[in-house]
C-alpha positions in Angstrom: -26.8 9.5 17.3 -23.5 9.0 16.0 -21.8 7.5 18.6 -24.8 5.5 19.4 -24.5 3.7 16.2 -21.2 3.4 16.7 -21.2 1.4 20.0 -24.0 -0.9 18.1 -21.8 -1.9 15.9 -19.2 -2.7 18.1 -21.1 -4.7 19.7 -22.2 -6.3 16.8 -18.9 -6.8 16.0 -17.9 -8.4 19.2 -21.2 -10.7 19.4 -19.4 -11.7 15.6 -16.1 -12.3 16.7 -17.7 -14.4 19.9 -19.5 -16.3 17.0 -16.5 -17.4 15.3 -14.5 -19.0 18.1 -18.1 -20.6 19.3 -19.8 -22.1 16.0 -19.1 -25.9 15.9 -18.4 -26.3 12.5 -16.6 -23.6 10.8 -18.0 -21.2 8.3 -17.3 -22.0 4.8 -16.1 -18.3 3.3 -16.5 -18.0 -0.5 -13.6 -16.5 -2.0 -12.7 -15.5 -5.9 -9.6 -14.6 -7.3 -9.4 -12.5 -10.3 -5.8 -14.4 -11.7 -5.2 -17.9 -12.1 -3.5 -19.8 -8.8 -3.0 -22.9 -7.1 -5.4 -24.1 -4.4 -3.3 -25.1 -1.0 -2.9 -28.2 0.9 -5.6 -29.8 2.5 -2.9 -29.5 5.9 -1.6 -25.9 5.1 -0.9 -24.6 8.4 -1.6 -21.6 8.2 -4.9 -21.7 7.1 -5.8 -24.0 10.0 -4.5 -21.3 12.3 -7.3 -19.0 10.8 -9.9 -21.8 11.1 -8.7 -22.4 14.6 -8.9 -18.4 15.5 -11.7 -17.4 13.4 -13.2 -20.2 12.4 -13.5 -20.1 9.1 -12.3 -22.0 5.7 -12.2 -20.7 2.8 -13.5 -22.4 -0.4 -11.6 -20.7 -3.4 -12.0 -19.9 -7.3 -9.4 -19.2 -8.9 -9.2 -17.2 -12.5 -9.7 -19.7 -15.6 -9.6 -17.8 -19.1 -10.7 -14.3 -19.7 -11.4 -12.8 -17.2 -14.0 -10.1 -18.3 -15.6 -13.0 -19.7 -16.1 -14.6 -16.5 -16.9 -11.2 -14.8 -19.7 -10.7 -17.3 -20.6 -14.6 -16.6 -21.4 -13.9 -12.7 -22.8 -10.4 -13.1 -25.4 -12.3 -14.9 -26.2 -14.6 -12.7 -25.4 -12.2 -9.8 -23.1 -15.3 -8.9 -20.9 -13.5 -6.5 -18.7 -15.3 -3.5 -18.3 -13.5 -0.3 -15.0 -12.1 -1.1 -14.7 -11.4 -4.6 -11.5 -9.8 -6.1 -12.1 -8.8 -9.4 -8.6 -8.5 -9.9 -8.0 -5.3 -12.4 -11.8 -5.2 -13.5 -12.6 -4.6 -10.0 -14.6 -1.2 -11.3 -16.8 -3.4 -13.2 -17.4 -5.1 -10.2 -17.9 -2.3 -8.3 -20.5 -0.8 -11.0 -22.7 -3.8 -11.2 -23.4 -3.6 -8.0 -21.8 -6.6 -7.1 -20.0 -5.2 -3.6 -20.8 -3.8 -0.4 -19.8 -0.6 0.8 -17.3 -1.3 3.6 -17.3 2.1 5.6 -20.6 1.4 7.8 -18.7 -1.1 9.2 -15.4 0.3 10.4 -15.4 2.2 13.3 -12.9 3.6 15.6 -14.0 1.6 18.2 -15.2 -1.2 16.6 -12.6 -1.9 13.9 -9.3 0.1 15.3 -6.8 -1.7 12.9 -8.8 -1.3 9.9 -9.7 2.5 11.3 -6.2 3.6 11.7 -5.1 1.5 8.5 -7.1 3.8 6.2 -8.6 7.0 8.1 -5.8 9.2 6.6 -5.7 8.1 3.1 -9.5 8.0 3.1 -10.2 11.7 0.6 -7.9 9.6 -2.1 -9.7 6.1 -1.7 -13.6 6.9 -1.4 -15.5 8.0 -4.3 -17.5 10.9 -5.2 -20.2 9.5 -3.1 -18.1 8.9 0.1 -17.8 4.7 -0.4 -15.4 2.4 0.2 -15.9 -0.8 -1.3 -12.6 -1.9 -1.3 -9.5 -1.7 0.8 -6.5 -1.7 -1.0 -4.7 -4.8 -1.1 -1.2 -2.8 -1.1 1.2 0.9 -0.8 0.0 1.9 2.8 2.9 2.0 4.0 3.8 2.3 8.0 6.8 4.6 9.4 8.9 4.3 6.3 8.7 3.3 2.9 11.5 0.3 1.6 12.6 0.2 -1.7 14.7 -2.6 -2.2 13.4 -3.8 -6.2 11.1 -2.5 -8.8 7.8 -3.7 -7.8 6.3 -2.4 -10.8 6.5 -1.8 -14.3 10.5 -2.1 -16.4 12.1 -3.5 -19.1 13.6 -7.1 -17.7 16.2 -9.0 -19.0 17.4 -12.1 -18.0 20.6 -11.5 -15.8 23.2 -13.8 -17.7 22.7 -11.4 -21.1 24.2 -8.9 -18.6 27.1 -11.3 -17.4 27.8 -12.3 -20.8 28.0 -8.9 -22.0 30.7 -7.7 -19.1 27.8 -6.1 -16.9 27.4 -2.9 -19.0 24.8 -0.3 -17.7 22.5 -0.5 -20.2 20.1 2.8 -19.7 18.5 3.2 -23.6 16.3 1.3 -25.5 18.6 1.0 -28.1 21.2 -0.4 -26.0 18.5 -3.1 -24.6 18.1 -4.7 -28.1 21.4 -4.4 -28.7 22.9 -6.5 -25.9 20.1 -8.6 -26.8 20.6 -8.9 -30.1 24.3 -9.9 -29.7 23.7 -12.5 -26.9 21.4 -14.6 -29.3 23.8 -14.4 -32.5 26.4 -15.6 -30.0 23.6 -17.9 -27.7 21.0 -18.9 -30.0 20.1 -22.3 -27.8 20.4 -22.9 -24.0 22.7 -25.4 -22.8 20.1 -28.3 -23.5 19.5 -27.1 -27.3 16.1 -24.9 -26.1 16.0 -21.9 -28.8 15.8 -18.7 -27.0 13.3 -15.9 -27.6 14.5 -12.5 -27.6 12.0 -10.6 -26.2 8.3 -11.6 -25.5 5.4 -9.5 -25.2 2.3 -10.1 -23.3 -1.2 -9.1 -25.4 -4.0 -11.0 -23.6 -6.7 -9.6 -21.4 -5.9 -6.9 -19.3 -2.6 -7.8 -18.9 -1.8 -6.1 -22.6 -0.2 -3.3 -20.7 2.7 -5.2 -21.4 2.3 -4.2 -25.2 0.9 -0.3 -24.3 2.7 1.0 -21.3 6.1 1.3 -22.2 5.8 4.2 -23.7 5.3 6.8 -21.2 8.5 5.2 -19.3 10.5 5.8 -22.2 9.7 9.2 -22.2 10.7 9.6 -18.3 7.4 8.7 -16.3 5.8 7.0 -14.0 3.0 4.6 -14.3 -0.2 6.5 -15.3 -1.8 3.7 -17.2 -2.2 5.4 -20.9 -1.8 8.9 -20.0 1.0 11.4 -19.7 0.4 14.5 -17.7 2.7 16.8 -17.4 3.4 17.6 -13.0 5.3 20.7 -13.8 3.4 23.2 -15.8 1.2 23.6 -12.8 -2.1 22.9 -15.5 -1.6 19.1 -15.3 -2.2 18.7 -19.3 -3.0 15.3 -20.2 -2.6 13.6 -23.3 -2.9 10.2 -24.7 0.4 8.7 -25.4 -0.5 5.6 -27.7 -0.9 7.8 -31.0 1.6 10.2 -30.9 4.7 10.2 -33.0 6.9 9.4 -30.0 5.2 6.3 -29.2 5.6 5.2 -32.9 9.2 5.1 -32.2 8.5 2.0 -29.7 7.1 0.4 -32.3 8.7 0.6 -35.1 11.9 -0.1 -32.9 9.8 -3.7 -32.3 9.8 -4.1 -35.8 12.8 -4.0 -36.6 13.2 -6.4 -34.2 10.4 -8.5 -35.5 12.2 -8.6 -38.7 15.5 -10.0 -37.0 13.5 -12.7 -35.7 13.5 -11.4 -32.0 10.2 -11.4 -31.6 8.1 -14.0 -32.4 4.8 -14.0 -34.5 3.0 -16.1 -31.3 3.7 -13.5 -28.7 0.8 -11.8 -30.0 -1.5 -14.7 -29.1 0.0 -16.9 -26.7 -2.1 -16.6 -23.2 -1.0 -15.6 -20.0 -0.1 -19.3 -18.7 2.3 -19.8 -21.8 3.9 -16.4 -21.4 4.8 -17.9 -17.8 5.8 -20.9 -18.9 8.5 -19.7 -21.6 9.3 -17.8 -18.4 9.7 -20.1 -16.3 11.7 -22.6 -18.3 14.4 -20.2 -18.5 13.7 -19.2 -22.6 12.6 -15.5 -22.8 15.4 -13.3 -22.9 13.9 -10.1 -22.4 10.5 -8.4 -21.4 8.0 -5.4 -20.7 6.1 -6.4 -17.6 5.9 -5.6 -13.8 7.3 -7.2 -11.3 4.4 -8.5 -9.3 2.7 -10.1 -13.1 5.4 -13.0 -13.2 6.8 -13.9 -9.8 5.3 -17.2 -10.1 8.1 -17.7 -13.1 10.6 -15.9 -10.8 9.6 -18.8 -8.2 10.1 -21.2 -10.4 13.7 -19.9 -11.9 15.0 -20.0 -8.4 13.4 -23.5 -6.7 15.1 -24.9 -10.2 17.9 -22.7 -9.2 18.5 -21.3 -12.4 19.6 -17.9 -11.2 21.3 -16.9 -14.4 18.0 -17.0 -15.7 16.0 -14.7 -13.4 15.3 -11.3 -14.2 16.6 -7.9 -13.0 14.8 -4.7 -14.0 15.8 -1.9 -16.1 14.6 1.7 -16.4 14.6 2.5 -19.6 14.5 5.4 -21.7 14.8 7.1 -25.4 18.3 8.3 -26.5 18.9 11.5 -28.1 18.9 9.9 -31.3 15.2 10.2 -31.5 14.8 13.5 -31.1 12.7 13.7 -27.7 15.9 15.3 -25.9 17.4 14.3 -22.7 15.3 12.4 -20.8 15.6 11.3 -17.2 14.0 7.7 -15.9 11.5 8.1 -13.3 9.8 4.7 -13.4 9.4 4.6 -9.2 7.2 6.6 -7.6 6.4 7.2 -3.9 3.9 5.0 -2.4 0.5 4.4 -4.0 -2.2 2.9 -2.4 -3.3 0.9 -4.3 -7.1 1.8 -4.9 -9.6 -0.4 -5.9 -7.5 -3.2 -5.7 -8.0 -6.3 -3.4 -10.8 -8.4 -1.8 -14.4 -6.5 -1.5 -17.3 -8.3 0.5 -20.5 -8.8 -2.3 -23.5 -8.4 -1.6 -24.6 -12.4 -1.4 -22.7 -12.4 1.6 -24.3 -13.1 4.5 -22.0 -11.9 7.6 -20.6 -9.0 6.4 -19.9 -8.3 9.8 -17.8 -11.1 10.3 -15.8 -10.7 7.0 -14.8 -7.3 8.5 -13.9 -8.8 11.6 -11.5 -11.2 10.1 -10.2 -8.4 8.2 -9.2 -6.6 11.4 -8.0 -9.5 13.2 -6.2 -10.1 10.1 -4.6 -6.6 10.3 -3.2 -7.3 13.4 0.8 -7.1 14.3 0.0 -10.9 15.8 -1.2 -12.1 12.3 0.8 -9.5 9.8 3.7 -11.4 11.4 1.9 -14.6 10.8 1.1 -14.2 7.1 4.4 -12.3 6.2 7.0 -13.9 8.3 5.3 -17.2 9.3 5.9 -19.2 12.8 8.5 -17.9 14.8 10.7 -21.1 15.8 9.8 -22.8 12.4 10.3 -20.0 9.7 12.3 -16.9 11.2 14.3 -16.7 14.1 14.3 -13.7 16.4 18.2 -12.2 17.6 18.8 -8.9 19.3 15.2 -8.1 18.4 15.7 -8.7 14.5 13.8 -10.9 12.9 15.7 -13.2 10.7 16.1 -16.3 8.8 18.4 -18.9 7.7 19.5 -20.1 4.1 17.0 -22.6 4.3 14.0 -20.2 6.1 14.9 -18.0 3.2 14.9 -20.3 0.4 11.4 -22.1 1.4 9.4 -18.3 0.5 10.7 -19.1 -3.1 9.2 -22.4 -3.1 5.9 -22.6 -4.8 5.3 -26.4 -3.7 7.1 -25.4 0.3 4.1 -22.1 -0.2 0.8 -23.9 -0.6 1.2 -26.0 2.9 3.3 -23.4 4.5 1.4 -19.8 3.6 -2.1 -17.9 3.2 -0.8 -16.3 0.2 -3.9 -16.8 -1.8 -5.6 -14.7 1.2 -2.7 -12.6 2.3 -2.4 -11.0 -1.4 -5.5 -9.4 -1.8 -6.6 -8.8 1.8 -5.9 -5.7 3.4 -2.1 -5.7 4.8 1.1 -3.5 6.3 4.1 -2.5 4.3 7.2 -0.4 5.2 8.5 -1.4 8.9 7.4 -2.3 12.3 7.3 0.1 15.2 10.4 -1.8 16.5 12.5 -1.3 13.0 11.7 -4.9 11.2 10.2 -4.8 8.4 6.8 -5.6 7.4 7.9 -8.4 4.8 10.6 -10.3 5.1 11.7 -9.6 2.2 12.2 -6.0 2.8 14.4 -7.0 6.0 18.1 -5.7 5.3 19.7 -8.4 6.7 18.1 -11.0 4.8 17.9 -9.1 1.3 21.6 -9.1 0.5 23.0 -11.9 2.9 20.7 -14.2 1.9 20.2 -14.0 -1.4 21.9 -16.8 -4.0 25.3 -16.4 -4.6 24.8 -16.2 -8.0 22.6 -13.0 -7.4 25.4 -11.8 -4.6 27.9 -12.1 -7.4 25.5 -10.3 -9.9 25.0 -7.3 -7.8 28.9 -7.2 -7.0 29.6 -6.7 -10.1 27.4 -3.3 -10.8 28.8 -2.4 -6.9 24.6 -2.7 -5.7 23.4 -4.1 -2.9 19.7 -4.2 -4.1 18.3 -4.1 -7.5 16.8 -0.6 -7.1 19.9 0.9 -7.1 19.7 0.5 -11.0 16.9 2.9 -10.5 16.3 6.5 -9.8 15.0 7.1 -6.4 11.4 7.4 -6.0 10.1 10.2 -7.1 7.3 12.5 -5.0 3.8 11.1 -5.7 1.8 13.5 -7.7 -1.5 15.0 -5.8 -3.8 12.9 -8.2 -2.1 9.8 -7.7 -1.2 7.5 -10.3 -4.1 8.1 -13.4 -4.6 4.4 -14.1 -6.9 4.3 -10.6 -9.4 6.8 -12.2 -12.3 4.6 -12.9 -13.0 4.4 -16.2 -16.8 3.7 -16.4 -18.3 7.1 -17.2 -16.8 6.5 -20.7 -16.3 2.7 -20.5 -17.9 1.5 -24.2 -15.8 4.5 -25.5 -12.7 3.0 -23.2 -13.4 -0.3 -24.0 -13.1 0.6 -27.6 -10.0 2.7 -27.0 -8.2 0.0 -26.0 -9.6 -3.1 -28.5 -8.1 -0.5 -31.5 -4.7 -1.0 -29.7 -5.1 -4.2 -29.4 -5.9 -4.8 -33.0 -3.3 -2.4 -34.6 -0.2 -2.8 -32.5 0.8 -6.0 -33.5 0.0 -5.7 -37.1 2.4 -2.4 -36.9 5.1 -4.5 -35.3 4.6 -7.2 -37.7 4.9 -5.3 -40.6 6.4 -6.3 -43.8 9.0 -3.2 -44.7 8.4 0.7 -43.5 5.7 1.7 -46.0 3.9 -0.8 -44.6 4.6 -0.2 -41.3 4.0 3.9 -41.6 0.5 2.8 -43.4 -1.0 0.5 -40.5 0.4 3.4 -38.1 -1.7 6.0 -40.3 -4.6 3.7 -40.3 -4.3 3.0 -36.5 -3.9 6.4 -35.6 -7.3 7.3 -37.7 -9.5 4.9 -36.0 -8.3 5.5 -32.7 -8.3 9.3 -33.0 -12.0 10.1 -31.7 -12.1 7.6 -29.1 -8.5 9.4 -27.9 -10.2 12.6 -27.7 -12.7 11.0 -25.4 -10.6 9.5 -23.4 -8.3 12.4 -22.9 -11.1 15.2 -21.8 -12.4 13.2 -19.4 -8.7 12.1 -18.1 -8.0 15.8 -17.7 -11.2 16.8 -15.9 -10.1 13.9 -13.4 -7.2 14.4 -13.1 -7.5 18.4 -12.3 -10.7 17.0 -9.9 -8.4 15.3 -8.3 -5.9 18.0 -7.6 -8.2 20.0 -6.5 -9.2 17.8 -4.2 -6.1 16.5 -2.8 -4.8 20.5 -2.5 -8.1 21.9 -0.8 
């Protein structure tokens, strides 16, 4: 019966795919985007390749304020697109009911791509009721991992601080704000009179990981949203990290910063559009984030070609002065798929069927090249069987303007994709491809990494460390305990900033008290149920 179901649907999918390159008019595909974006050209080329092959156009939304807000706003009205990506809410999605479970309609036979894509990572990425409603979007990784930058989460700092300062290694918190610190006294205006800022922090929506994540990197780990869980006890204990006396050591070390005037009162409540435009204009000196959360700043920094004012990343950690010992940075980890993340199909879609189909046509070497490299001729070259580019083909990916007539990034980001290298040895993205990471990189950037004797900005880092058996905790969905959760982090959210803020240390220890009172109980919450997941998840992943 199996196999006979099977073979339907493959012929469904084939009668779908014969549908797209037959329909007259091609189908209008409803798409939203969880984070705010730029709609492409009306002439993009690559998205009329798609409507030429597949036959469909894509009308898109993207994110405009709050974006829970306008989740909450179409759960109402059950106002879903056809491909909705939810962006980090996506298990809000995924409990209304808003998506479809995708696993019916991938098949061996009839969806080999997307099969073989997913069919090994497939006890980590369904949940506990065997469905897949969403493929992730990125970390499945094919033949072998690249790590050529921090793709994640690290202190930044504007790369002519570290010019200024003689290109020290700077490997503490401490020494962070001090460089910092010393660069402003010395640099307190840009070269056209623009104050700088010393170091920004990001509070709004989801995004306020900014302001809470830190902490568990400072004390030597990986990113497990708010959790720390210790990988070599063999018992996996998980605890909150937000209220313990080692995280009030960020904080208070961003108040004494406050009070130097490095911080500035409006970080607090500035949105994410302003925090990328300070960005972008070259102004903010130095930043929590992840890499991915402000590459359209990164864009702009190097179209303007102000190079001295991109970023590179830092793994930072506690010095022995506060008391927490030696500890070691592991802020990469090995690959993580990255679960729950990406484009799922809603329910008010009509043709599942051939959203799938466009997905696995998507998926294939013919269009990963497409999407990631572009037109061979017009935006890499091949030589000897390497795919490369010039200083021009290079410089164009950069371009945000040169992007929306010349890419399907919109699409490409949250669909379904391959990382890590070809069977042949190029890489997936062309980015990742050796020859054009170093040589083609600005010369101010050359010069940069020359200095620190790199080649790529990972090698500031640690390697990559051995994913733990769970994962990485911040993909545990949290909406067993979500009013609980919710309230876990508005408390955070209320009583970090008035810490940082505060007036003198009596002060500062009383709103610390007071925050770590109200937060307590929702804390405990929060941490049995992490721990019961996490060990769920070991167990599972070690069966």
């Amino acid at each position: 019966m199996r196999k006979l179901l099977a073979a339907i649907l493959a012929i469904m999918m084939l009668l779908s795919m014969t549908s797209f390159a037959m329909a007259e008019e091609p189908l209008t595909v409803t798409v939203f985007r969880g984070d705010p974006g730029d709609q492409p050209t009306e002439d993009n080329k690559i998205y009329k390749m798609i409507e030429e092959e597949f036959g469909v156009k894509f009308e898109i939304e993207f994110l405009a304020g709050d974006l829970d807000e306008t989740l909450g706003t179409k759960f109402a009205g059950e106002d879903y697109p056809d491909l909705f990506d939810a962006g980090n809410s996506a298990e809000k999605a995924i409990a209304a009911g808003a998506l479809i479970d995708l696993l019916p309609y991938i098949t061996e036979e009839g969806t080999p791509n997307l099969y073989n894509h997913i069919k090994d990572l497939l006890p980590q990425l369904v949940n506990e009721n065997g469905e897949l409603f969403i493929i992730p979007n990125y970390g499945i990784n094919y033949n072998a991992q690249i790590q050529n930058a921090c793709n994640g989460p690290a202190f930044f700092l504007q790369k002519q601080v570290l010019e200024w300062a003689g290109y020290p290694q700077i490997k503490t918190l401490n020494e962070y704000f001090d460089v910092i610190e010393k660069f402003l006294a010395a640099n307190p205006t840009n070269e056209n009179g623009a104050a700088y800022e010393g170091f920004a922090i990001l509070c709004e929506d989801w995004r306020h990981f900014c302001l809470i994540n830190p902490v568990q990197h400072l004390m030597g780990r990986p990113n497990d949203g708010e959790v720390i869980i210790n990988v070599n006890s063999g018992n996996w204990e998980t605890e909150t990290f937000i209220d313990k006396p080692y995280a009030k050591d960020y904080y208070a070390k961003l108040n004494e910063m406050f009070k130097k005037g490095l911080i500035n009162p409006d970080t607090f409540v500035m949105t994410y559009d302003q925090y990328i435009a300070k960005l972008s204009a070259g102004t903010v000196l130095g930043m929590f984030d992840q890499t991915w959360d402000f590459g359209t700043a990164t864009q702009a920094l190097e179209t303007a070609k102000m190079y001295k004012n991109t970023y590179i990343a830092l793994p930072l950690v506690y010095d022995e002065s506060y008391g927490h010992g030696v500890i070691e940075e592991h802020y990469l980890n090995g690959a993580v798929p990255n679960k729950d993340r990406g484009f799922g199909i809603s329910v008010n879609c009509e043709y599942p069927e051939k959203m799938i189909q466009l997905f696995e046509g998507l998926l294939s070497d013919k269009w990963q090249k497409i999407l990631q490299w572009g037109i061979e001729g017009e935006d890499y070259y091949v030589e000897n069987g390497r795919m490369l580019m010039t200083k021009e083909q290079y410089n164009n990916r950069s371009d945000a303007t040169w992007k929306m007539a010349n890419t399907a990034i919109t699409i490409w980001e949250s669909a379904p994709k391959k990382q890590g290298t070809q069977d042949d040895g190029n890489a997936w993205a062309h980015s990742d491809q050796g020859e054009n990471y170093f040589a083609l990189m600005s010369d101010y950037d050359k010069a940069f990494l020359t200095a620190y004797g790199y080649k790529k900005p990972a090698d500031f880092f640690n390697a990559p460390i051995e994913l733990a058996p769970y994962g990485e905790a911040w993909q545990i969905d949290k909406s067993p305990i979500q009013d609980d959760y919710d309230k876990y982090l508005l408390i955070q959210d209320q009583w970090l900033p008035k810490v940082i803020m505060s007036a003198d240390q009596a002060e500062l220890d009383a709103n610390w008290d007071a925050f770590v009172a109200e937060i307590t109980p929702y804390a405990e919450v929060y941490t049995e149920f992490m721990q019961a997941e996490v060990l769920k998840l070991v167990e599972q992943a070690t069966k």
